[in-house]
Biopython code that builds the backbone (N, CA, C, O; Angstrom):
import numpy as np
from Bio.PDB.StructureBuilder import StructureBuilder

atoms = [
    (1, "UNK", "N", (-4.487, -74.889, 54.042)),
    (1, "UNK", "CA", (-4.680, -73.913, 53.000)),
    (1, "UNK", "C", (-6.174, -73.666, 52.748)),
    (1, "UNK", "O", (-6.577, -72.510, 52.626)),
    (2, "UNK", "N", (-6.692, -74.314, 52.697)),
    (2, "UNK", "CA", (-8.846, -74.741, 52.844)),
    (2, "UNK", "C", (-8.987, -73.739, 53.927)),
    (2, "UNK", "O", (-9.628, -72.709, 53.718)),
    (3, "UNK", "N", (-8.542, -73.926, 54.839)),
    (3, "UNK", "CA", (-9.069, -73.430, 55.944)),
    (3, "UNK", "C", (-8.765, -71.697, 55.951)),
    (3, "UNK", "O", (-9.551, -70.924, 56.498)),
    (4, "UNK", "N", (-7.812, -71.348, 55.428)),
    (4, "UNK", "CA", (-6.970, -70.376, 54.666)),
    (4, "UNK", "C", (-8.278, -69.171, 53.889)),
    (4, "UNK", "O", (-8.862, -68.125, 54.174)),
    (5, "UNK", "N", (-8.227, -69.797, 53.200)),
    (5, "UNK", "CA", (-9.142, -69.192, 52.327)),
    (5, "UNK", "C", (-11.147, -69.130, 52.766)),
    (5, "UNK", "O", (-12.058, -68.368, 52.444)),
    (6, "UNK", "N", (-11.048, -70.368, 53.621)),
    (6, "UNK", "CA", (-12.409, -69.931, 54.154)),
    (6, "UNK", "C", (-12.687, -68.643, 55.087)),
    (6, "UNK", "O", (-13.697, -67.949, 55.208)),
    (7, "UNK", "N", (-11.519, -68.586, 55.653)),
    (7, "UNK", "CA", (-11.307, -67.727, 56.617)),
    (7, "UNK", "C", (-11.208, -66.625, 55.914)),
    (7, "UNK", "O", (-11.915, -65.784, 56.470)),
    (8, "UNK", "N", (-10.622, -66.119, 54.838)),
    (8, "UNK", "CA", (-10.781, -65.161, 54.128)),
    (8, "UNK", "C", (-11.967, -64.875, 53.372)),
    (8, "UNK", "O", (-12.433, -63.737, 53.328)),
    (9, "UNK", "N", (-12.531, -65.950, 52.713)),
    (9, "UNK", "CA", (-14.125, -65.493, 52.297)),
    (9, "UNK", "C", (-15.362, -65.145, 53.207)),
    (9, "UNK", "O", (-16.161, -64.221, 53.056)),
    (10, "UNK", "N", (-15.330, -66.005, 54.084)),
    (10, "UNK", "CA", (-16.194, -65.223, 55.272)),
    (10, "UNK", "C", (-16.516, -63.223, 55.272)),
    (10, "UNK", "O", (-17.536, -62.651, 54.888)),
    (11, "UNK", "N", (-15.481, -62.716, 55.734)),
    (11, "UNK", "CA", (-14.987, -61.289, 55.301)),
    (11, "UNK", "C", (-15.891, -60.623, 53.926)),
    (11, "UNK", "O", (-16.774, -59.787, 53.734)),
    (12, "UNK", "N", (-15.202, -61.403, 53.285)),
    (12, "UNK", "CA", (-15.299, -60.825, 52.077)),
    (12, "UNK", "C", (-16.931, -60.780, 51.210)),
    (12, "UNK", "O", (-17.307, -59.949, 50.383)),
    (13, "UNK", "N", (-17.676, -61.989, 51.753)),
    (13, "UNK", "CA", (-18.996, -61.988, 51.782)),
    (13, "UNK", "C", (-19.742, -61.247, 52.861)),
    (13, "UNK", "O", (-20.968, -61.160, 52.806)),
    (14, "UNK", "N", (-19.087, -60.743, 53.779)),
    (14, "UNK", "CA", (-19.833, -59.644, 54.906)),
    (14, "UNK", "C", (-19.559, -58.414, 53.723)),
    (14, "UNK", "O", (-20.612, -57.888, 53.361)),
    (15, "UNK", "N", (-18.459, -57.935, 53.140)),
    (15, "UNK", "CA", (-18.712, -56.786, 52.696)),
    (15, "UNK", "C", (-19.322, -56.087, 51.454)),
    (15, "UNK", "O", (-19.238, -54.911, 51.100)),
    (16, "UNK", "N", (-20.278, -57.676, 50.607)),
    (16, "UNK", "CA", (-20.742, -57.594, 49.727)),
    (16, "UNK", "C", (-21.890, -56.658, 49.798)),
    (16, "UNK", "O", (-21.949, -55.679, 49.053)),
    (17, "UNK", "N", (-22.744, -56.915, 50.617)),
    (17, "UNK", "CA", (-23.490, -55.839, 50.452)),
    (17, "UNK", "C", (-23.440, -54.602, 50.897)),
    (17, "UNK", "O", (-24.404, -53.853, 50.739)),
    (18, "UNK", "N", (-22.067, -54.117, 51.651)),
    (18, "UNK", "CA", (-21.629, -52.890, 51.637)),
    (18, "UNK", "C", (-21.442, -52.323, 50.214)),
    (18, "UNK", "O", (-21.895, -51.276, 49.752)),
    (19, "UNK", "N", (-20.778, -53.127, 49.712)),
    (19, "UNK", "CA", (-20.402, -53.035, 48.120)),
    (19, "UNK", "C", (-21.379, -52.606, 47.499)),
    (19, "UNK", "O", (-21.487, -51.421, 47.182)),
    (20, "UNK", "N", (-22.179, -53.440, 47.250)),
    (20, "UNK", "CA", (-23.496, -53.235, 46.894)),
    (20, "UNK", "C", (-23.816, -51.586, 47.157)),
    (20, "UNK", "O", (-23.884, -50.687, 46.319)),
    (21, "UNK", "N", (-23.958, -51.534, 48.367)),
    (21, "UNK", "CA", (-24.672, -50.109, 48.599)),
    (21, "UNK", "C", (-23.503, -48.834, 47.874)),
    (21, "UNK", "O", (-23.989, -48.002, 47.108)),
    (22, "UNK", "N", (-22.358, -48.801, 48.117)),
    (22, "UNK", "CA", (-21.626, -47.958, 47.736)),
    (22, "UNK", "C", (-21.786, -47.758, 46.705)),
    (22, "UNK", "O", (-22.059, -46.621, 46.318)),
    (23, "UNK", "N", (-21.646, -49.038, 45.695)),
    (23, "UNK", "CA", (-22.178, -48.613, 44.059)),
    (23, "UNK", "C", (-23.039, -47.852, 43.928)),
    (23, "UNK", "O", (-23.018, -46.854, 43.208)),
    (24, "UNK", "N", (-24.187, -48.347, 44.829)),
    (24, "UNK", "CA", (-25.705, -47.664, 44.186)),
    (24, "UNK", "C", (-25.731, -45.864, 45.013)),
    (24, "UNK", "O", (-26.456, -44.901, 44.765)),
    (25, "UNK", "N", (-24.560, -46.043, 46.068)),
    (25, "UNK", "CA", (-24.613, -44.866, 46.208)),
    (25, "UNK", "C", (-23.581, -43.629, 45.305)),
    (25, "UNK", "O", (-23.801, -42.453, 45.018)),
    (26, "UNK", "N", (-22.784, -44.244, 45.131)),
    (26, "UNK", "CA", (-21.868, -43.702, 44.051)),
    (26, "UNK", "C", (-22.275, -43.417, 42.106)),
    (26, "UNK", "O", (-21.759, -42.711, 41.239)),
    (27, "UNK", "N", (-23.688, -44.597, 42.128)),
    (27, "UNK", "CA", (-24.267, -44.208, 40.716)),
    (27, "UNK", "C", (-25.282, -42.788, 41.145)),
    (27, "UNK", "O", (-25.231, -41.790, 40.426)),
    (28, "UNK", "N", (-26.075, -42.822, 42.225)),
    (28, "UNK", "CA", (-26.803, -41.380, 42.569)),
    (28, "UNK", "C", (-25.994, -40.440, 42.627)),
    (28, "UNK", "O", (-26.547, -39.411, 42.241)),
    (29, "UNK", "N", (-24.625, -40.228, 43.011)),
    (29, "UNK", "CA", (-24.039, -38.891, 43.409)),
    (29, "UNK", "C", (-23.991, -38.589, 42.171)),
    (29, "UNK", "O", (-24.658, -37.619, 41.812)),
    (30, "UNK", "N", (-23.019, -39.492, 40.959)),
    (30, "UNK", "CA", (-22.974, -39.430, 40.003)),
    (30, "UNK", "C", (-24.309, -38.664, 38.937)),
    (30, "UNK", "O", (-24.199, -37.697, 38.183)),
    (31, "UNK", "N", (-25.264, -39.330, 39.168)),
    (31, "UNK", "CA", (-26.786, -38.906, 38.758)),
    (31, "UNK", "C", (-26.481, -37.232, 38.876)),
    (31, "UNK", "O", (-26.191, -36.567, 37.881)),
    (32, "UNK", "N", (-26.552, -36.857, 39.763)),
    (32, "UNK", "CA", (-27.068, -35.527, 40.910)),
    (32, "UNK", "C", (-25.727, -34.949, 40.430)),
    (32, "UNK", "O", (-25.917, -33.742, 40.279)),
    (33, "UNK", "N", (-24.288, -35.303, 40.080)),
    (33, "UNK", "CA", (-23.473, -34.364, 39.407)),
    (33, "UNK", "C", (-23.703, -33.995, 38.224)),
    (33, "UNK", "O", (-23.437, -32.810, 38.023)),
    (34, "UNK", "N", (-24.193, -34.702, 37.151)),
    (34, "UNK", "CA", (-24.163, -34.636, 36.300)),
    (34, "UNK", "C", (-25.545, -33.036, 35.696)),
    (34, "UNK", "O", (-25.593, -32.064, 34.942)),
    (35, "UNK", "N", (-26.596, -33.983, 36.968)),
    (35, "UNK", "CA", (-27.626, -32.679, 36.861)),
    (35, "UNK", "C", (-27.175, -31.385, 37.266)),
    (35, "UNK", "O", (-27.450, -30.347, 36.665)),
    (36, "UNK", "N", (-26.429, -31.472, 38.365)),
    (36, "UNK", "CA", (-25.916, -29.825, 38.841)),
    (36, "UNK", "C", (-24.882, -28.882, 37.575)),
    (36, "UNK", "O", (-24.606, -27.682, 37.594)),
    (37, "UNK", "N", (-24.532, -29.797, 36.682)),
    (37, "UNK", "CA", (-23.631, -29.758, 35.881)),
    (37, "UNK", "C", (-24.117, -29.021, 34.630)),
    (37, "UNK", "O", (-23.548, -28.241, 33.867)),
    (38, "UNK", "N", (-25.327, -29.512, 34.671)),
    (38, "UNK", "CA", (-26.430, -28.872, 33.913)),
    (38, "UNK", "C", (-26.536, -27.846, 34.166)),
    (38, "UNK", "O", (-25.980, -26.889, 33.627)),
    (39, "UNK", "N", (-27.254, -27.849, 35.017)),
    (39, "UNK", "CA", (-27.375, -26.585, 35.774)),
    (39, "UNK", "C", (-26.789, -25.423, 35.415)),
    (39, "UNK", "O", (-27.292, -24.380, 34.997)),
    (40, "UNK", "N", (-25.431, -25.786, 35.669)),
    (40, "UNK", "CA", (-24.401, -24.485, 35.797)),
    (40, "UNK", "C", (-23.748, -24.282, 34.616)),
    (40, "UNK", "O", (-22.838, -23.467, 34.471)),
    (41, "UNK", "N", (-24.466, -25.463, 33.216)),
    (41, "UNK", "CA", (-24.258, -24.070, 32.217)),
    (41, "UNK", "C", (-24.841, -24.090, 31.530)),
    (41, "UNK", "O", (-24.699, -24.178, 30.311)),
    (42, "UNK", "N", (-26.145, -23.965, 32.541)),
    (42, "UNK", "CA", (-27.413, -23.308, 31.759)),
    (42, "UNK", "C", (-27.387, -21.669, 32.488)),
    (42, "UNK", "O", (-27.655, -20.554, 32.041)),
    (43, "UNK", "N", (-27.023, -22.069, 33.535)),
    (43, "UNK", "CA", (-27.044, -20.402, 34.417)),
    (43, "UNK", "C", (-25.704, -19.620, 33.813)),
    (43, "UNK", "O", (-25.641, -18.391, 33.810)),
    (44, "UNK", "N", (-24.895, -20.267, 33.426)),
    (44, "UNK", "CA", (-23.616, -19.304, 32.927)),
    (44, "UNK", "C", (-23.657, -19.140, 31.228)),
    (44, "UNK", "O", (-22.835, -18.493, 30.580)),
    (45, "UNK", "N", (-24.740, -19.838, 30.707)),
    (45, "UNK", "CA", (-24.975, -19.258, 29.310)),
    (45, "UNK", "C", (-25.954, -18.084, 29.856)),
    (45, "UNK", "O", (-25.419, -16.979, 29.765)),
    (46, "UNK", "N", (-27.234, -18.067, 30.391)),
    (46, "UNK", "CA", (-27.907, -16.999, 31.146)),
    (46, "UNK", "C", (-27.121, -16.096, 31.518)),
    (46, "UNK", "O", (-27.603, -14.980, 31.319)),
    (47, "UNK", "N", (-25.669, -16.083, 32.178)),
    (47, "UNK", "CA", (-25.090, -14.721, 32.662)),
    (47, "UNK", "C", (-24.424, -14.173, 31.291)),
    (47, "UNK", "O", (-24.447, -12.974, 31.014)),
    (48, "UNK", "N", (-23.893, -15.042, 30.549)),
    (48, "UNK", "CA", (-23.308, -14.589, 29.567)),
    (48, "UNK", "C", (-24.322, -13.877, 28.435)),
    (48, "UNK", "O", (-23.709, -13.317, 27.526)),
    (49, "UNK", "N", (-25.866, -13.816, 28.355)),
    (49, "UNK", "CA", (-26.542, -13.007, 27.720)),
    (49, "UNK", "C", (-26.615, -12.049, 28.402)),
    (49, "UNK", "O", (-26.275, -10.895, 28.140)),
    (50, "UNK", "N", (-27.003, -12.415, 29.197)),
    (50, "UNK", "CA", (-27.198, -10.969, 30.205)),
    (50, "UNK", "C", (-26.032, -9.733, 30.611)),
    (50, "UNK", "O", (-26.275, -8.585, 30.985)),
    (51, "UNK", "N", (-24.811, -10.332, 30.419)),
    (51, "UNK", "CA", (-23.321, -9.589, 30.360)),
    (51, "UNK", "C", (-23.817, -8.887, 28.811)),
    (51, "UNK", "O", (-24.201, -7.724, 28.694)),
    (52, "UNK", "N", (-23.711, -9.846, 27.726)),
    (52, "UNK", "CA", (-24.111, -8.791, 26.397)),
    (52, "UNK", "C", (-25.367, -8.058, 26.464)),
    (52, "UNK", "O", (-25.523, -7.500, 25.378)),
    (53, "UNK", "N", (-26.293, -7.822, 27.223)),
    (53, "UNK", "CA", (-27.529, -6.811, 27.164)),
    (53, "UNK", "C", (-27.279, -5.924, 28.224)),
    (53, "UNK", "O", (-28.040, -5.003, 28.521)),
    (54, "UNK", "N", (-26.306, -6.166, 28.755)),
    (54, "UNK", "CA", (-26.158, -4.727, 29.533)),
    (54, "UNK", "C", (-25.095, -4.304, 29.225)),
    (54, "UNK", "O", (-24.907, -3.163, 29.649)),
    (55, "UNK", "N", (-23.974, -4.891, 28.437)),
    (55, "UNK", "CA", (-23.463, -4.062, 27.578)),
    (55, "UNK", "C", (-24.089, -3.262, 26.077)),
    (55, "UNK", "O", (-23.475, -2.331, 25.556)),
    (56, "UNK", "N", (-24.919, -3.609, 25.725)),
    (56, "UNK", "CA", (-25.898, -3.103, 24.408)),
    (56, "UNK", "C", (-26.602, -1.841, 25.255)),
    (56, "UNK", "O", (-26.826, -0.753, 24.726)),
    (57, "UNK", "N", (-26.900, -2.138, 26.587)),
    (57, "UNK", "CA", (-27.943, -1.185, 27.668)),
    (57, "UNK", "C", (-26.749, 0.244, 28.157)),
    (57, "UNK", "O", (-27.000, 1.449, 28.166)),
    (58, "UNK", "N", (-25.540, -0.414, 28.496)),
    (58, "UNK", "CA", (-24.849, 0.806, 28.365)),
    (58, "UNK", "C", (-24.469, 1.716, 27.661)),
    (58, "UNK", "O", (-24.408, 2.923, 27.897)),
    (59, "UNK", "N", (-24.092, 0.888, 26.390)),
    (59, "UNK", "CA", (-24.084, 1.842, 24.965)),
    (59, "UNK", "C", (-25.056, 2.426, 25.018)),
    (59, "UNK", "O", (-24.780, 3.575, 25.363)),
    (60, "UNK", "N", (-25.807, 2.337, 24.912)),
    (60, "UNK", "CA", (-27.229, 3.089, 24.667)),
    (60, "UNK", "C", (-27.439, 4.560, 25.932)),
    (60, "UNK", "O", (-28.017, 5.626, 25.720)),
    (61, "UNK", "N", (-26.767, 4.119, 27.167)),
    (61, "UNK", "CA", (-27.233, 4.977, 28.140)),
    (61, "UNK", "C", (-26.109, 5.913, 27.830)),
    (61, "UNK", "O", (-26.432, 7.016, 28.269)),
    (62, "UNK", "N", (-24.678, 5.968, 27.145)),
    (62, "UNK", "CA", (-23.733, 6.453, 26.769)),
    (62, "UNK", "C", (-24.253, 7.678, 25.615)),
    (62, "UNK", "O", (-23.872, 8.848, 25.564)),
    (63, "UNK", "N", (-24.783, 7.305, 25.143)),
    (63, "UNK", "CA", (-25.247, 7.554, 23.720)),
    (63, "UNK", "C", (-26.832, 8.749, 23.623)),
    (63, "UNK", "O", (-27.288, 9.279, 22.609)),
    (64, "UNK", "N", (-27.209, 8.829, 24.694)),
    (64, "UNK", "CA", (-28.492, 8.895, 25.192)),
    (64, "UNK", "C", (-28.179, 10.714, 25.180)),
    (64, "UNK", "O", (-28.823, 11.393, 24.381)),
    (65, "UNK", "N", (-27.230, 11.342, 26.053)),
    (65, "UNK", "CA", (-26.888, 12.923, 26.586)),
    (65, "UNK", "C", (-26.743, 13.390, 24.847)),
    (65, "UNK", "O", (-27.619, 14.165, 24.463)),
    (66, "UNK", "N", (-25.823, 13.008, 23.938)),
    (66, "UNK", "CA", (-25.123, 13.193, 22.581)),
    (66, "UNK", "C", (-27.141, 13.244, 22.020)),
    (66, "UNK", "O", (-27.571, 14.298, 21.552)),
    (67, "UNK", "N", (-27.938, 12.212, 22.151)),
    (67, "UNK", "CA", (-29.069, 11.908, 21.168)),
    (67, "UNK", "C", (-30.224, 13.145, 21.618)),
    (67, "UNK", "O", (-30.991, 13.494, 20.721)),
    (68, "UNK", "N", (-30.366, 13.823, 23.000)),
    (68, "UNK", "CA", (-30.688, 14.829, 23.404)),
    (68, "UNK", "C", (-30.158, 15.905, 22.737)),
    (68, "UNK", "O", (-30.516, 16.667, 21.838)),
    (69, "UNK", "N", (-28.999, 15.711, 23.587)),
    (69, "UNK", "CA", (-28.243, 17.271, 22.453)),
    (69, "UNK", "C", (-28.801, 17.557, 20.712)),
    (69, "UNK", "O", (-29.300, 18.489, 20.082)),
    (70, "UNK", "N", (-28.503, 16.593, 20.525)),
    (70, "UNK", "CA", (-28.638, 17.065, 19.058)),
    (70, "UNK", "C", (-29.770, 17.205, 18.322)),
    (70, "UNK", "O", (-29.937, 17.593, 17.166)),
    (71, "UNK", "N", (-31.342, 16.429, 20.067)),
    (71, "UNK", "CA", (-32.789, 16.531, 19.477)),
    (71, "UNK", "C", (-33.109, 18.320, 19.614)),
    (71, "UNK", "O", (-33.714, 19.085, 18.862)),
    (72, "UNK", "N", (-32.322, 18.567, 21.071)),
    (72, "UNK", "CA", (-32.388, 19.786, 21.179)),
    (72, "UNK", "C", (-32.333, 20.701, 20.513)),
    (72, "UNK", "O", (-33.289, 21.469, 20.407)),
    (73, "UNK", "N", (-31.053, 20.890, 19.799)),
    (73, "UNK", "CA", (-30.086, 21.708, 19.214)),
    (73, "UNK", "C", (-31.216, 21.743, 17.733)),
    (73, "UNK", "O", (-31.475, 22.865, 17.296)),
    (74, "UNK", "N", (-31.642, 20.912, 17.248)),
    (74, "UNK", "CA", (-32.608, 21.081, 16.407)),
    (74, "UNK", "C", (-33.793, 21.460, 16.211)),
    (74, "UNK", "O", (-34.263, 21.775, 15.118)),
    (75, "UNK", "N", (-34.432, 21.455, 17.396)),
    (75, "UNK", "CA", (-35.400, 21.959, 17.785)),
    (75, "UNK", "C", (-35.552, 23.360, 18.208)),
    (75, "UNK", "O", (-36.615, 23.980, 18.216)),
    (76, "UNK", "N", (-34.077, 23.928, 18.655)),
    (76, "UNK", "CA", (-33.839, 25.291, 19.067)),
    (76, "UNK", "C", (-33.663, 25.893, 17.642)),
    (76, "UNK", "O", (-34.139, 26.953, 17.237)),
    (77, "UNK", "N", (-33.087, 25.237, 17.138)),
    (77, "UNK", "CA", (-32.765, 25.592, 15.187)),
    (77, "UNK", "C", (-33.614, 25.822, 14.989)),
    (77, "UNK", "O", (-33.579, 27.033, 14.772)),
    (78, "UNK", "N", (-35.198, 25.250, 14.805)),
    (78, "UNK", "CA", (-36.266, 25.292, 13.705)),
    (78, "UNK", "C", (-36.850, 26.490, 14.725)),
    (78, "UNK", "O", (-37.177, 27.564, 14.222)),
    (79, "UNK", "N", (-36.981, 26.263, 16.269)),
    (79, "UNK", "CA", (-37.604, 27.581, 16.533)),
    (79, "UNK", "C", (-36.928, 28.740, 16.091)),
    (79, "UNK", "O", (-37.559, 29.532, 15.390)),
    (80, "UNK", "N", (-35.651, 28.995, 16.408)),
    (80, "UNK", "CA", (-35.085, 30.391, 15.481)),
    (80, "UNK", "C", (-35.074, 30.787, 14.756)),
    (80, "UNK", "O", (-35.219, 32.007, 14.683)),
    (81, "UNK", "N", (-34.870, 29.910, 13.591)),
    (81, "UNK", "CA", (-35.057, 30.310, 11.748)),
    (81, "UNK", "C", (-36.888, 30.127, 11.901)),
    (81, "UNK", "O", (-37.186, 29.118, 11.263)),
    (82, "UNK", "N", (-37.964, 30.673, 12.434)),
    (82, "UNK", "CA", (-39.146, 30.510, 11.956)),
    (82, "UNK", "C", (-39.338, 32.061, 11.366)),
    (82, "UNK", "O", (-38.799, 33.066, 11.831)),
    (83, "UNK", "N", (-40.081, 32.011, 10.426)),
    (83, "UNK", "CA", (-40.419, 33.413, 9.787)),
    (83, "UNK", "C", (-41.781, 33.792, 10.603)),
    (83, "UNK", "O", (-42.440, 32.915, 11.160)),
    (84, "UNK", "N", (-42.178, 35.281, 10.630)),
    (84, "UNK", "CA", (-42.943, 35.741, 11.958)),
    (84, "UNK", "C", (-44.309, 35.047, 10.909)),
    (84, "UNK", "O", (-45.420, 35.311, 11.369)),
    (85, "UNK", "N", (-44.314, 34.577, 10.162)),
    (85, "UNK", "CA", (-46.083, 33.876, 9.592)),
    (85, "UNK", "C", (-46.004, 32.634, 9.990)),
    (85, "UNK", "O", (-47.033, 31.959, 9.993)),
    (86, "UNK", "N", (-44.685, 32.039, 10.436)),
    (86, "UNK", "CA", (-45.167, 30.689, 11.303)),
    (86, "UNK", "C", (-45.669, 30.850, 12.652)),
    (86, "UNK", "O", (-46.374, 29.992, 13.183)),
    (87, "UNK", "N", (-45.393, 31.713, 13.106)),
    (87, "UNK", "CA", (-45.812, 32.412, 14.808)),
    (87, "UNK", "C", (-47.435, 31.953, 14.757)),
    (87, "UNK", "O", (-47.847, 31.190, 15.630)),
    (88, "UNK", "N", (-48.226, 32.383, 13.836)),
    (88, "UNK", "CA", (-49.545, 32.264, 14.044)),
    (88, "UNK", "C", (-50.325, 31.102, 14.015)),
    (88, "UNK", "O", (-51.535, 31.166, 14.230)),
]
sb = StructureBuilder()
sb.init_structure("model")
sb.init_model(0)
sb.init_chain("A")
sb.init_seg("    ")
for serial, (resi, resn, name, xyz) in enumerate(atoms, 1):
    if name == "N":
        sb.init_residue(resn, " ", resi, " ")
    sb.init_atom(name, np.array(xyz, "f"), 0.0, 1.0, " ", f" {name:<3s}", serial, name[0])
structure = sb.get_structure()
């Protein structure tokens, strides 16, 4: 039974410092997810402003033909109603 178990620890002390390494490689991935993680919602709060300013940018470009018209239309107004002593 001694002999049993030596035979089994042998093994098992070869794969300690595999062990070893896997941890320390499994705490970096970990590291490096956590940062990418970051990352991506810092860039998807960034898209999500940027979705609301080009919706504020479209309204506005919507809004823009209507804000002409009606600079126009006023401007054609005041030239028509001028009495001939504004002419000069």
């Amino acid at each position: 039974m001694v002999h049993d178990i030596q035979r089994l620890a042998s093994p098992v002390e070869n794969l300690s410092p595999e062990v070893a390494e896997l941890r320390a490689l499994v705490h970096r991935l970990q590291a490096e997810n956590h940062e990418f993680r970051q990352q991506a919602g810092y860039w998807k709060s960034r898209h999500r402003d940027n979705m609301k300013r080009i919706n504020v940018l479209e309204r506005k470009v919507e809004l823009t033909p209507m804000v002409f018209r009606a600079l126009l239309a006023a401007r054609i107004s005041t030239f028509l109603y001028r009495t001939p002593v504004q002419y000069r």
